[in-house]
Backbone of each chain as ProteinMPNN parsed JSONL, in Angstrom:
{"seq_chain_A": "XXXXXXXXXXXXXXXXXXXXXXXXXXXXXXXXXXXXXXXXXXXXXXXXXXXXXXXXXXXXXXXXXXXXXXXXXXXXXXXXXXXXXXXXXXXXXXXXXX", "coords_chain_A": {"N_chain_A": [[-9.278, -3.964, -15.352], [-8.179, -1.326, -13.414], [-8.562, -0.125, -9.758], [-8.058, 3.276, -9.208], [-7.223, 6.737, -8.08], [-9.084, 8.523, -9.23], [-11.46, 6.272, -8.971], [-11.306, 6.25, -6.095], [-12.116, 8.432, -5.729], [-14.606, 9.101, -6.487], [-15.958, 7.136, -4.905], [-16.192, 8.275, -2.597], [-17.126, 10.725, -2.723], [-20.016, 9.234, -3.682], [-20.414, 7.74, -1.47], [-20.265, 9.406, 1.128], [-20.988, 11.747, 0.692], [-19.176, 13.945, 0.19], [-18.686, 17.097, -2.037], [-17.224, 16.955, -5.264], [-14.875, 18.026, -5.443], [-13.641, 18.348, -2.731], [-13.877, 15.62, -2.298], [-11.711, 14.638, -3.914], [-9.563, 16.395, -3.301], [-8.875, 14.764, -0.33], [-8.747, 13.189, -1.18], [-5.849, 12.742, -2.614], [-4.49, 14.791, -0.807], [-4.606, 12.224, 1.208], [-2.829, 10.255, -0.07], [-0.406, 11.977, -0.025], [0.569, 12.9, 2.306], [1.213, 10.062, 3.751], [2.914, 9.522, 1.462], [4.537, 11.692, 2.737], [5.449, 11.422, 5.171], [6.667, 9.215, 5.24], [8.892, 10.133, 3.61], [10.113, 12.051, 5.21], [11.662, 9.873, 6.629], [9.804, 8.001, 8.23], [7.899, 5.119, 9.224], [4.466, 4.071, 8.474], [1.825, 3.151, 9.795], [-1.335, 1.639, 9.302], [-3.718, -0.238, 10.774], [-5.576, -2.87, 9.941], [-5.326, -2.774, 7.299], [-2.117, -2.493, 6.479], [1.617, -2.344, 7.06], [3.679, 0.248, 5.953], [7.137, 0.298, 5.603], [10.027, 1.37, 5.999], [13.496, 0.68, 4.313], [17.215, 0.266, 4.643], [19.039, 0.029, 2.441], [22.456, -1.384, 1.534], [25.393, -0.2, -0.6], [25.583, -2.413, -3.496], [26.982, -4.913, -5.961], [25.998, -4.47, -8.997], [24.618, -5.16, -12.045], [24.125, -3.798, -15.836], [21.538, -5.024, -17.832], [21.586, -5.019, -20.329], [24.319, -4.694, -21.28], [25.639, -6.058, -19.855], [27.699, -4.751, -18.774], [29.392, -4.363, -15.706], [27.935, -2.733, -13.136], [27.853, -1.007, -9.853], [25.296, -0.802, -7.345], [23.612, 1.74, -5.702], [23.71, 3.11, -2.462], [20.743, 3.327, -0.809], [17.674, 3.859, 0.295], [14.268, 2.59, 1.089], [11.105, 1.707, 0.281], [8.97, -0.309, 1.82], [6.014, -2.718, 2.099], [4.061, -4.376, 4.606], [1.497, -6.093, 4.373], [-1.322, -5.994, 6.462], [-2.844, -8.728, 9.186], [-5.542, -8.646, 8.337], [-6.063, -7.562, 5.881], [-4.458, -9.666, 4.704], [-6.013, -11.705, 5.042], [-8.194, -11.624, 4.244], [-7.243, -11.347, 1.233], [-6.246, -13.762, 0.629], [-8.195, -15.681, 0.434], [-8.931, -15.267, -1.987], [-10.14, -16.706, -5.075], [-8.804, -16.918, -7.81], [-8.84, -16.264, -11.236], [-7.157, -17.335, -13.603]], "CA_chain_A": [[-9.581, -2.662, -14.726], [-7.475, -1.445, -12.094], [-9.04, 0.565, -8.667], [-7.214, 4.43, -9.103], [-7.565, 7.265, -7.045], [-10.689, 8.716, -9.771], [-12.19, 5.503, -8.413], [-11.415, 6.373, -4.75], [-12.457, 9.914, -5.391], [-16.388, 8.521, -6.763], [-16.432, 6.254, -4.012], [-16.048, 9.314, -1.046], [-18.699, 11.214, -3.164], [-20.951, 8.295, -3.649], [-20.635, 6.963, -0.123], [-19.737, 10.014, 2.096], [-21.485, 12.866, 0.297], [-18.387, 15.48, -0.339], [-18.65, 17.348, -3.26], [-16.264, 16.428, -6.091], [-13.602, 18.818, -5.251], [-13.318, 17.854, -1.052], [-13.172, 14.22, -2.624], [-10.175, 14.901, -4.835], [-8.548, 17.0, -1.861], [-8.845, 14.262, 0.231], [-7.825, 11.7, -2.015], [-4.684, 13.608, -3.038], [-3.767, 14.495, 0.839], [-4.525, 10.604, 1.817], [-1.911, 10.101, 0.004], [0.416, 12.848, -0.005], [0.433, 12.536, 3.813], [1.95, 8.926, 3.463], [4.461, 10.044, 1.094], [5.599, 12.717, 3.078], [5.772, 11.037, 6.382], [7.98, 8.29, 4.326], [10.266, 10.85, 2.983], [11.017, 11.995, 6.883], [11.662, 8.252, 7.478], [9.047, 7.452, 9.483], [6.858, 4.574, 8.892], [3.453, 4.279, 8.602], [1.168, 1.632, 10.317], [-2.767, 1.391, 8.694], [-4.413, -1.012, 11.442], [-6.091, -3.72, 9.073], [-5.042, -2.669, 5.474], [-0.508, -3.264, 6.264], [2.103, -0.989, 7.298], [4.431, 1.414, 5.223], [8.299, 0.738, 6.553], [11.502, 2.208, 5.139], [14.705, -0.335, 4.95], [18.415, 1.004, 4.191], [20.261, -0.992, 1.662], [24.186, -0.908, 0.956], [25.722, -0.694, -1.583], [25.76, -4.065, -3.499], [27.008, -5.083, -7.216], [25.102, -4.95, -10.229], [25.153, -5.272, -13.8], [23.272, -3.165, -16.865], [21.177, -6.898, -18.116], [21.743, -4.945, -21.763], [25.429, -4.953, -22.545], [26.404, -6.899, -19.385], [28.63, -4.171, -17.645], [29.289, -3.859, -14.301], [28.03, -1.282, -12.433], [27.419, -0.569, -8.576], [24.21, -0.054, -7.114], [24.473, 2.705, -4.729], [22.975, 2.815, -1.153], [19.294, 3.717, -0.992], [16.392, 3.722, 1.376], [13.555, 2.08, 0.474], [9.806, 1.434, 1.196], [8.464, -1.959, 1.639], [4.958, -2.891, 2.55], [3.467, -5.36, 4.574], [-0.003, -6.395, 4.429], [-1.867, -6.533, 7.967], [-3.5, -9.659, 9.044], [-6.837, -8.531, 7.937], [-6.084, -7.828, 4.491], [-4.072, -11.031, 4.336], [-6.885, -13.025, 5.382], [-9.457, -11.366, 2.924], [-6.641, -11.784, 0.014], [-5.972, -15.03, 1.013], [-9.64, -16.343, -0.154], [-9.523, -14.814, -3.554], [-9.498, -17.739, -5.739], [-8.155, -16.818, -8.857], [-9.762, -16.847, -12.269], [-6.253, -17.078, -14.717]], "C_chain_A": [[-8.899, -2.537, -13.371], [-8.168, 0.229, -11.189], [-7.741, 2.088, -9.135], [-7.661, 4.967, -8.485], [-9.161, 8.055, -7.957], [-11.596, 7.472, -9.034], [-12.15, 6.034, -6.822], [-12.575, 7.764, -4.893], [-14.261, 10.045, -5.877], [-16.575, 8.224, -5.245], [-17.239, 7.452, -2.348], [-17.128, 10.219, -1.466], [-19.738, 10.61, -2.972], [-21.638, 8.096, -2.057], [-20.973, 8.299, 1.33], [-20.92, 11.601, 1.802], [-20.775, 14.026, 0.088], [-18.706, 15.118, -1.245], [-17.166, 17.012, -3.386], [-15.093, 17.21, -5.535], [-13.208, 18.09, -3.551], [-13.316, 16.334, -1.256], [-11.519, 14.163, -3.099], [-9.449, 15.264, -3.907], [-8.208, 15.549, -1.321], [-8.168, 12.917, -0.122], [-5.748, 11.779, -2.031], [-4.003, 13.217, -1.377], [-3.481, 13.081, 1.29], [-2.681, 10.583, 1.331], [-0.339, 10.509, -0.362], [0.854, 12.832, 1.589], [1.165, 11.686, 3.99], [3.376, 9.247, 3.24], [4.773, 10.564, 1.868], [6.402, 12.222, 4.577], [7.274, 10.068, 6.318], [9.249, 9.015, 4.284], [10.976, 11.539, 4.586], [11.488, 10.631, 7.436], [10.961, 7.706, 8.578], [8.24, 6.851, 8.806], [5.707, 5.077, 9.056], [2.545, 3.072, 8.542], [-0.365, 2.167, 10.172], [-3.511, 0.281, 9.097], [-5.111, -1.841, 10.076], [-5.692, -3.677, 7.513], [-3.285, -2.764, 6.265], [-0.042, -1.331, 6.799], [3.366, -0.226, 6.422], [6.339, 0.956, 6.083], [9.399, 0.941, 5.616], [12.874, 0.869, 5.615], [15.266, 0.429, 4.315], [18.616, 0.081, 3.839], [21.485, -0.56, 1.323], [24.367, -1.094, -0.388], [26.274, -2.2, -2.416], [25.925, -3.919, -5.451], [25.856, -5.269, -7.754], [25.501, -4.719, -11.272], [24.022, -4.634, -14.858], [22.921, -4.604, -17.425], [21.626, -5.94, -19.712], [23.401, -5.194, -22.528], [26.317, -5.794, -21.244], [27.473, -6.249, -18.502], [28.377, -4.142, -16.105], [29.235, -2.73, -13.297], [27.229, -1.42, -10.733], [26.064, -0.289, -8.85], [24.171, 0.378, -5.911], [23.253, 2.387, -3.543], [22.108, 3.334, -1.315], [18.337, 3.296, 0.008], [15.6, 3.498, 0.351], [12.213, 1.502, 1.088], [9.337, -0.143, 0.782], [6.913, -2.158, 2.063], [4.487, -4.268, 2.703], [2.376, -6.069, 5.094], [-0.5, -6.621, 6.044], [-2.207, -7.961, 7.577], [-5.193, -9.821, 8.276], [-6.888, -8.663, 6.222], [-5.588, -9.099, 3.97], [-4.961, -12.155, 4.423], [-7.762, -12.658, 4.588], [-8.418, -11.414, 1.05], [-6.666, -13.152, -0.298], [-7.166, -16.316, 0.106], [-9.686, -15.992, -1.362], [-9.193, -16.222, -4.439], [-9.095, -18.023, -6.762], [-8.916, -17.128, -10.225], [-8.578, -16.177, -13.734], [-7.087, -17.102, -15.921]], "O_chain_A": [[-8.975, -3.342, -12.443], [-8.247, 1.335, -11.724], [-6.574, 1.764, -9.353], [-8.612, 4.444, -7.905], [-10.22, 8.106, -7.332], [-12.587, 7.915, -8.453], [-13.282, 6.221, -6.377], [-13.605, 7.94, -4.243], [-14.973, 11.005, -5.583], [-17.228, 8.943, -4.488], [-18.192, 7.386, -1.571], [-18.017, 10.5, -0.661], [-20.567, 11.104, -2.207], [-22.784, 8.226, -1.627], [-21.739, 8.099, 2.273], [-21.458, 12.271, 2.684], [-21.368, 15.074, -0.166], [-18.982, 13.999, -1.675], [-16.277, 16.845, -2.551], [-14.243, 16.43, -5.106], [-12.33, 17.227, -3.517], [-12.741, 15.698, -0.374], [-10.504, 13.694, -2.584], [-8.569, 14.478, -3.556], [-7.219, 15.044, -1.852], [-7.449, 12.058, 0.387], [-4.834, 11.078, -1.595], [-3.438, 12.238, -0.888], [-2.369, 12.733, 1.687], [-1.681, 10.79, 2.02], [0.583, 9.808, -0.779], [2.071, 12.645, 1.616], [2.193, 12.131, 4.501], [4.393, 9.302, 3.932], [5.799, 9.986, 2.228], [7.529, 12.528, 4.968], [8.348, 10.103, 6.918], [10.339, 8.679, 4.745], [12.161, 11.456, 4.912], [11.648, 10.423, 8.639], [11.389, 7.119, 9.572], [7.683, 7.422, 7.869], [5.531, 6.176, 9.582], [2.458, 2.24, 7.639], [-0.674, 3.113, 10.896], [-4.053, -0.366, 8.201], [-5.083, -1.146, 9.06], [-5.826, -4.619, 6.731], [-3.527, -3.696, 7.032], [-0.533, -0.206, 6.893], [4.299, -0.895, 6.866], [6.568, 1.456, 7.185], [9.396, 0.542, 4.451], [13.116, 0.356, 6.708], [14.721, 1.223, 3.549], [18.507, -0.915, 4.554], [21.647, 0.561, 0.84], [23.774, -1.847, -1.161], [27.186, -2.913, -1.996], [25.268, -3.14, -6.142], [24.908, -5.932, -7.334], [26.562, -4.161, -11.552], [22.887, -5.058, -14.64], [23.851, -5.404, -17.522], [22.273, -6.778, -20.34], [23.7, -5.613, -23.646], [27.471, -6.159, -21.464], [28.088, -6.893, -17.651], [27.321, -3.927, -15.51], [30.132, -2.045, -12.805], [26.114, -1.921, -10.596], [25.571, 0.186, -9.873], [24.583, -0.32, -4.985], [22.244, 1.691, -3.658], [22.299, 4.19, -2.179], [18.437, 2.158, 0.465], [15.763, 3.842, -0.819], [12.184, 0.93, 2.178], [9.39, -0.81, -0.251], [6.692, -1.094, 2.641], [4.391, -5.131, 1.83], [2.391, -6.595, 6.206], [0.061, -7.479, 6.725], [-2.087, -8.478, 6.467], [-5.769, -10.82, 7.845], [-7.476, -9.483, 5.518], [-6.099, -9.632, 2.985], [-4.75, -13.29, 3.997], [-8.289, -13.629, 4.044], [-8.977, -11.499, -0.043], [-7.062, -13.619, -1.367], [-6.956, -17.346, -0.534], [-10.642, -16.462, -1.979], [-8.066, -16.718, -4.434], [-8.899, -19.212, -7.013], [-9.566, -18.169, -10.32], [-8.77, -15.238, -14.506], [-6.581, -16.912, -17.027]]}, "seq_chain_B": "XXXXXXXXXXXXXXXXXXXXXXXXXXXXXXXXXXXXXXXXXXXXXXXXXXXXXXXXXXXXXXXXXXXXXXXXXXXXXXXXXXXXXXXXXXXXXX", "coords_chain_B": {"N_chain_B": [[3.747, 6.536, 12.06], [0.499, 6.521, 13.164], [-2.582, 5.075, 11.892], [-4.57, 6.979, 13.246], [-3.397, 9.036, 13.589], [-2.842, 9.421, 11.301], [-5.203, 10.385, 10.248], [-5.416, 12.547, 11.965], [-3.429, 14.492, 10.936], [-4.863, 14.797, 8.41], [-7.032, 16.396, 9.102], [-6.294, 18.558, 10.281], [-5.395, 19.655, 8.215], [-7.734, 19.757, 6.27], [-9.427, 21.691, 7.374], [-12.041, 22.913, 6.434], [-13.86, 20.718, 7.026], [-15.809, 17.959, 8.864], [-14.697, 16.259, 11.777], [-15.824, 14.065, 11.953], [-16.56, 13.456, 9.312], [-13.463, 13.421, 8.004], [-12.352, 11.265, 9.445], [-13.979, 9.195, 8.467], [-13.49, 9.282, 5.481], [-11.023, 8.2, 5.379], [-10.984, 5.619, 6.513], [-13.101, 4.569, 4.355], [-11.576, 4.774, 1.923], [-9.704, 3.708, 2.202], [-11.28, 0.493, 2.938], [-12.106, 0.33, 0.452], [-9.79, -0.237, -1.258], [-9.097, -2.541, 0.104], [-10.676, -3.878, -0.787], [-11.306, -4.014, -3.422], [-8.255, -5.429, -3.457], [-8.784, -7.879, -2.475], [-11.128, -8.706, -4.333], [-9.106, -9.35, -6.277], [-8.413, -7.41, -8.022], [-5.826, -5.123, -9.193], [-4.539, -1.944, -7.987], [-4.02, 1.239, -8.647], [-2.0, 3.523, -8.343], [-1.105, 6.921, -9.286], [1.962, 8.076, -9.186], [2.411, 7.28, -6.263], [2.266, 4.225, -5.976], [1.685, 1.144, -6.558], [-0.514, -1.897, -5.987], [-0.799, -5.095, -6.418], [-1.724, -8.834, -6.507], [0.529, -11.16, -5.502], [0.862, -14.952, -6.186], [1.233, -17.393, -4.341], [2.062, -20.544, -4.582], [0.808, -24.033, -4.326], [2.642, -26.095, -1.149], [4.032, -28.282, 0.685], [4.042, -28.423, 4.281], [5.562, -27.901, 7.645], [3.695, -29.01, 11.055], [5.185, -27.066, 13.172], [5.022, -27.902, 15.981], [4.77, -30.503, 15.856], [6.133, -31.511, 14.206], [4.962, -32.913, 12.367], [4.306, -33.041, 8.513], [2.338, -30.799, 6.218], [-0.142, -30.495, 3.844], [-0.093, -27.389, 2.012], [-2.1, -25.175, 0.278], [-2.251, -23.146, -2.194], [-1.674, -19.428, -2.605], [-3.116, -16.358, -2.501], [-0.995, -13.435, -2.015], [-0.722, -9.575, -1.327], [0.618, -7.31, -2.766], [2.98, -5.055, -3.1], [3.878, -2.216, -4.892], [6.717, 0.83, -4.857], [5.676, 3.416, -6.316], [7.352, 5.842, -9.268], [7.952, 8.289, -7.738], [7.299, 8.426, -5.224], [9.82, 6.517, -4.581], [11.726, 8.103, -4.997], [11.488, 10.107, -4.025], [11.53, 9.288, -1.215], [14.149, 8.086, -1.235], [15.935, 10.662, -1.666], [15.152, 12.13, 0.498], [13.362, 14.551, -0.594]], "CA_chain_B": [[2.521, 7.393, 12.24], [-0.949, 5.303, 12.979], [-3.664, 5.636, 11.522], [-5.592, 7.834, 13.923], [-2.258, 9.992, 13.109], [-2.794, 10.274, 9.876], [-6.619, 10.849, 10.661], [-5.28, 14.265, 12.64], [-2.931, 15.564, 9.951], [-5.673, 15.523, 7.461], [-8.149, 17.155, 10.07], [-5.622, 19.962, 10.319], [-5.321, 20.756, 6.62], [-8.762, 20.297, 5.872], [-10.843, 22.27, 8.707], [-13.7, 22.893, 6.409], [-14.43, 19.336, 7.192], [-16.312, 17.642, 9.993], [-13.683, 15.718, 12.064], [-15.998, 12.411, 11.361], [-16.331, 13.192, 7.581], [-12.587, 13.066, 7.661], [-12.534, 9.642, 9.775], [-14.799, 8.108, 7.83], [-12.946, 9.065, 4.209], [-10.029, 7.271, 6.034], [-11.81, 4.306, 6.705], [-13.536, 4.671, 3.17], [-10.567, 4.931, 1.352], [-8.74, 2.016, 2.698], [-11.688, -0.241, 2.699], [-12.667, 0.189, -1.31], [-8.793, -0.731, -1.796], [-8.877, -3.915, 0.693], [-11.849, -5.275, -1.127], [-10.517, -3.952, -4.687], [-7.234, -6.62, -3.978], [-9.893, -9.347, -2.332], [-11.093, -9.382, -5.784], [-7.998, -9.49, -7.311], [-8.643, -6.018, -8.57], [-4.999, -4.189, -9.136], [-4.547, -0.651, -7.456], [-3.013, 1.634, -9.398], [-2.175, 5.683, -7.928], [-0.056, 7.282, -10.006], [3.108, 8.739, -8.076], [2.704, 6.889, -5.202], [2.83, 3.042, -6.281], [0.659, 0.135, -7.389], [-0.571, -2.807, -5.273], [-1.391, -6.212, -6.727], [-1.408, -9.925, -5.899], [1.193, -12.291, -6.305], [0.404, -16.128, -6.391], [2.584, -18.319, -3.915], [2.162, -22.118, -4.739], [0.811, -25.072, -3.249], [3.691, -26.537, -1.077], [4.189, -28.876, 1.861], [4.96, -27.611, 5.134], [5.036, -28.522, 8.76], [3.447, -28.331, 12.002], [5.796, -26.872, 13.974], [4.752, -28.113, 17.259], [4.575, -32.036, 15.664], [6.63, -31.984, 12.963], [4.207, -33.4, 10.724], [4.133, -32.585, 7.127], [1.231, -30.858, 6.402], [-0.296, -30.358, 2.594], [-0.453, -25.961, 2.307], [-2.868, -25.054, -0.426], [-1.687, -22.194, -3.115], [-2.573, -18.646, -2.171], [-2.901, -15.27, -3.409], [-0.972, -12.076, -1.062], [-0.557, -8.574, -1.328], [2.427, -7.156, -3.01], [3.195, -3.185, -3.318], [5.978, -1.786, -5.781], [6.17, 1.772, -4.915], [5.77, 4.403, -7.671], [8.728, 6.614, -9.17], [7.831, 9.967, -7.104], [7.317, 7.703, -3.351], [11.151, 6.051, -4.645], [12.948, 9.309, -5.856], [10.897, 11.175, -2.328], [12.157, 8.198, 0.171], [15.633, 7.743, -1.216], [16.398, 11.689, -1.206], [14.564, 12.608, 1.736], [12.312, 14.699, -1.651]], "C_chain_B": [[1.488, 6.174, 12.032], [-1.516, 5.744, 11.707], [-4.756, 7.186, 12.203], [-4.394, 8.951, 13.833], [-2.386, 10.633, 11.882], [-4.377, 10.946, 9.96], [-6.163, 12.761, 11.222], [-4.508, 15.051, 11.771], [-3.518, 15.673, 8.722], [-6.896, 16.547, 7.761], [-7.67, 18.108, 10.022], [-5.517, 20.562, 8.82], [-6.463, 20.6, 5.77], [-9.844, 20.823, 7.08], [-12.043, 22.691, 7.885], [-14.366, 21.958, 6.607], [-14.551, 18.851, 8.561], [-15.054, 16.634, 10.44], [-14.477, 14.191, 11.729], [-15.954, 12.223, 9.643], [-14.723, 12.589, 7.253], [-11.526, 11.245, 7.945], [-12.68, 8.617, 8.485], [-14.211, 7.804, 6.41], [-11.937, 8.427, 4.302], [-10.354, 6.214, 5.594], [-12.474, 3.995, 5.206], [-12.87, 4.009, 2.004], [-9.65, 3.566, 0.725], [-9.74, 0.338, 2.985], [-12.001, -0.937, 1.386], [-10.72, -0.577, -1.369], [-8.759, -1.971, -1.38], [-9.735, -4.597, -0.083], [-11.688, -5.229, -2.831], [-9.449, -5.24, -4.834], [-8.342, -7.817, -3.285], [-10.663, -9.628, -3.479], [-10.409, -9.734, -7.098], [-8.068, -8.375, -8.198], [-7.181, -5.699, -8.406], [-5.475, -2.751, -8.279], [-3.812, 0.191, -7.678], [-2.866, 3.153, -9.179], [-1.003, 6.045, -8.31], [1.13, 8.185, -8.607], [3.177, 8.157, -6.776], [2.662, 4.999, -5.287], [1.48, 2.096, -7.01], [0.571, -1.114, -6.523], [-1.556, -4.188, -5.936], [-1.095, -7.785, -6.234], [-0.485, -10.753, -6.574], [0.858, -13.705, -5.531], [1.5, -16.613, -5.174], [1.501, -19.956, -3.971], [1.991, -22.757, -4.235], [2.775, -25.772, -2.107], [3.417, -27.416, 0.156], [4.923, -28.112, 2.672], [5.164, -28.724, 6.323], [4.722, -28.082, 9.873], [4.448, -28.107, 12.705], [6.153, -27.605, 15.226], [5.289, -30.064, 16.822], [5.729, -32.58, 14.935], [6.305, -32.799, 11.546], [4.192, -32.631, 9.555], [2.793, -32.792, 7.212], [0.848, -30.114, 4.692], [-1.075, -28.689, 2.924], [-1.268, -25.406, 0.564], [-2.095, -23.527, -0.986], [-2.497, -20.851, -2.765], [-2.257, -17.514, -2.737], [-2.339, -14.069, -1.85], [-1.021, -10.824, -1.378], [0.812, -7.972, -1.724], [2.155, -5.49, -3.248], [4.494, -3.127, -3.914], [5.214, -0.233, -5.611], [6.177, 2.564, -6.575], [7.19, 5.537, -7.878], [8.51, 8.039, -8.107], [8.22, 9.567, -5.425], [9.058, 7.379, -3.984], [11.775, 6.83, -4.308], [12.476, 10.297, -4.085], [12.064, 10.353, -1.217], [13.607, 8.287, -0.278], [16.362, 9.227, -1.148], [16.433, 12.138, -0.363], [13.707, 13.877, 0.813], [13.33, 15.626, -2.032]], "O_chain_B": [[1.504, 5.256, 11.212], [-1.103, 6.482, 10.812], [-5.401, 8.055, 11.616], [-4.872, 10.033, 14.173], [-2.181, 11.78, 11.485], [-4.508, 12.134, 9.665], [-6.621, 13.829, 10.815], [-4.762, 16.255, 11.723], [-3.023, 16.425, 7.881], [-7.516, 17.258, 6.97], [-8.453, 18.993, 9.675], [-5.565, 21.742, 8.471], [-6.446, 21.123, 4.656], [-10.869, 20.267, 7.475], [-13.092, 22.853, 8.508], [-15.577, 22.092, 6.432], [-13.706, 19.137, 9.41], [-14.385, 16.183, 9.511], [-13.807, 13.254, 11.296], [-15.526, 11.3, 8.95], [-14.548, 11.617, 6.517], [-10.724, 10.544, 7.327], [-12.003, 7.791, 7.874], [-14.23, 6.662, 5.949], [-11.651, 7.865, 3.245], [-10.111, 5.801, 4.46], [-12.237, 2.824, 4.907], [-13.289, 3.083, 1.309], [-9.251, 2.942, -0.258], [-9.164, -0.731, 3.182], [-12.131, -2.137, 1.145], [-10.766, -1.783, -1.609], [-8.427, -2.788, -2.239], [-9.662, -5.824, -0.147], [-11.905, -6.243, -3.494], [-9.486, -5.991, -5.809], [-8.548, -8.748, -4.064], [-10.912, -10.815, -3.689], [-10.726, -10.122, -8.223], [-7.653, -8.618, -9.331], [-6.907, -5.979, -7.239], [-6.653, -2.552, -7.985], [-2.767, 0.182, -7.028], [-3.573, 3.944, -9.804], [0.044, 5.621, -7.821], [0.905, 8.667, -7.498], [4.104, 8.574, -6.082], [3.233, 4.53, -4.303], [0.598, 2.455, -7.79], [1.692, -1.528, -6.228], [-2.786, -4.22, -5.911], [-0.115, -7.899, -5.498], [-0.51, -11.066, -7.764], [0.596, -13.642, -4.329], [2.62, -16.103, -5.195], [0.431, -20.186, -3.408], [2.727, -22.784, -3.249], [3.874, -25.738, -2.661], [2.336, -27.145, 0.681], [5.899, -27.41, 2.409], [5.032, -29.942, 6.203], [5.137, -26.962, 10.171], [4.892, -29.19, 13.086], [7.309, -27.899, 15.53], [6.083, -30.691, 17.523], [6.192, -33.719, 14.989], [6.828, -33.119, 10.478], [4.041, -31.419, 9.705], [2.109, -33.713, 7.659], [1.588, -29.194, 4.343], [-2.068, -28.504, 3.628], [-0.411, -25.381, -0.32], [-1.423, -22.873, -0.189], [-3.719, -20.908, -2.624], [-1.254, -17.449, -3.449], [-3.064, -13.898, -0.87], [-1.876, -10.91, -2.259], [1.871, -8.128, -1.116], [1.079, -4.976, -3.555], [5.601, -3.619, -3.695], [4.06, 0.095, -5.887], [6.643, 2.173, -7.645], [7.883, 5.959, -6.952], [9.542, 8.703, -8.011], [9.027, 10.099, -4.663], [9.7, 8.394, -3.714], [12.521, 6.637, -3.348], [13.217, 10.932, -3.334], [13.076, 10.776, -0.658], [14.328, 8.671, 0.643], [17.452, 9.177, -0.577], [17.471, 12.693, -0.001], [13.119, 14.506, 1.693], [13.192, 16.312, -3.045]]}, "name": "protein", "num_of_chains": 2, "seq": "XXXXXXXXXXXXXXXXXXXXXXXXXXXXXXXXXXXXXXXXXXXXXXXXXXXXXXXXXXXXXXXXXXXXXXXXXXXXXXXXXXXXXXXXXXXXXXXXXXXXXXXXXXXXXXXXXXXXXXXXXXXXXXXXXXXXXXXXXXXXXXXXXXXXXXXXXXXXXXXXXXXXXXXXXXXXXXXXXXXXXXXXXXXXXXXX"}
């Protein structure tokens, strides 16, 4: 079972008391907001949960893995994320149950 | 943009909402997900990406300061792959 934004959008009902609709909004915006800030290239730093940052990559060879050709992969911006200390230290403890 | 940034540009496009309601769904938001991957829970929002843990491996390290080799126990971090809409947004400018 994986956490989605229907799960976020219970939780802000449950916890917070908006009705269903001003959950969903809010959910949505959260992270429409993000995106959009991204797409102007501007990071985005989330004190304890990690921060949002944009790297430029060049263009650099590659190859289709199916028939083996060679083809360029073209320059591209790109979002990376990386975990605060907080979340890293509450991940950190999970102890795995493969 | 902070946090308390993003806190004000959702305050502005929802004004039927109390400026702490909108705090707090902040804070809300981003806590259910931190404790979602502390249980190894996936996080999965369509169009904007997916955040799960990847494993890194016991290994030997060292103290810096000593140079002793020091035995580093196998751990679980935080990994994010964005989603196609955040990619195709960021690499056009949308």
């Amino acid at each position: 079972m994986a956490l989605t934004k229907a799960s976020l959008v219970e939780e802000l009902f449950d916890e917070l008391g908006l009705n269903k609709r001003e959950s969903k909004e809010m959910v949505e915006l959260f992270f429409e907001e993000i995106r959009r800030d991204l797409e102007r290239g501007e990071s985005v730093k989330l004190s304890g949960f990690g921060n949002f940052d944009l790297r430029t990559k060049k263009e650099r060879p590659g190859r289709n893995p199916k028939t083996g050709e060679e083809i360029p992969i073209s320059a591209r911006r790109v979002v990376t994320f990386r975990p605060g200390q907080k979340l890293k230290l509450k991940v950190e403890a999970y102890a795995g149950r493969e | 943009m902070t946090k308390s940034e993003l806190i004000e540009a959702l305050v502005r496009k929802q004004q039927h909402l109390a400026h702490k309601d909108v705090e707090l769904s902040v804070k809300c938001i981003l806590d259910k997900m931190s404790s979602a991957l502390s249980d190894g829970e996936r996080i999965e929002i369509r169009g904007f990406g997916s955040f799960s843990l990847h494993f890194r491996p016991p290994r030997m390290g060292r103290n810096p300061k000593t140079g002793e080799m020091v035995a580093l126990a196998g751990k679980y971090v935080p990994h994010f792959k964005p989603g196609k809409e955040l990619r195709d947004r960021v690499n056009n400018g949308g």
